[in-house]
C-alpha positions, 0 to 999 in steps of 0.5 A: 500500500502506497500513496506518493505525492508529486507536483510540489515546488517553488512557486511565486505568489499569485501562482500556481501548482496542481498535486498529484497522489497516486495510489498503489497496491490498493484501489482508491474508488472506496476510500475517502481522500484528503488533503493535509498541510504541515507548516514549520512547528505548526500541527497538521491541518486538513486542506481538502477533501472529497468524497468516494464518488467526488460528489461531495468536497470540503475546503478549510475556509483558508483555502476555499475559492483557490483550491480545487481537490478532484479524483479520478478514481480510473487512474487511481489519483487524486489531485489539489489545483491550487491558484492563487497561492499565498506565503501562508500556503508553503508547507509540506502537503500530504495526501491520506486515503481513509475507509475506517481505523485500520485503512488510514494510509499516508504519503510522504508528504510533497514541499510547496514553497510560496516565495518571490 
């Protein structure tokens, strides 16, 4: 079971980066996607997230309006669209896959950098 995140960078403010998390050694279309952030000596807050079916998404007020959370269960992949990026926003981004206690997975996390 593995989740990897990608698409992380520097990037400048006001623009943009999409993640990519894909998924392997189980198949997503079950499971609840999330979003998480940590910032430097800060706790780990959630992002996003969206539903089985992508019927229904959650956004931290934070990001809402500049971040889009989508999957595409075909290709076993989940992805954050963030526009608009602020400072605030740099932190490492990790994505969680989530059926019950037990099927709670974790990636690696990916760094996104906002700075001029």
């Amino acid at each position: 079971v593995q989740l990897v995140e990608s698409g992380g960078g520097l990037v400048q403010p006001g623009g943009s980066l999409r993640l990519s998390c894909a998924a392997s050694g189980f198949t997503i279309s079950t499971y609840n996607m999330r979003w998480y952030r940590q910032a430097a000596g800060k706790e780990r807050d959630l992002v996003a997230a969206i539903s089985t079916a992508g019927r229904t998404t959650n956004y931290a007020d934070s990001v809402k309006g500049r971040f889009t959370i989508s999957r595409d269960n075909a290709k076993n992949t989940v992805y954050l669209q963030m526009n608009s990026l602020k400072p605030e926003d740099t932190a490492v981004y990790y994505c969680n896959a989530i059926r019950s206690v037990t099927q709670n997975y974790w990636g690696q996390g990916t760094q996104v950098t906002v700075s001029s």
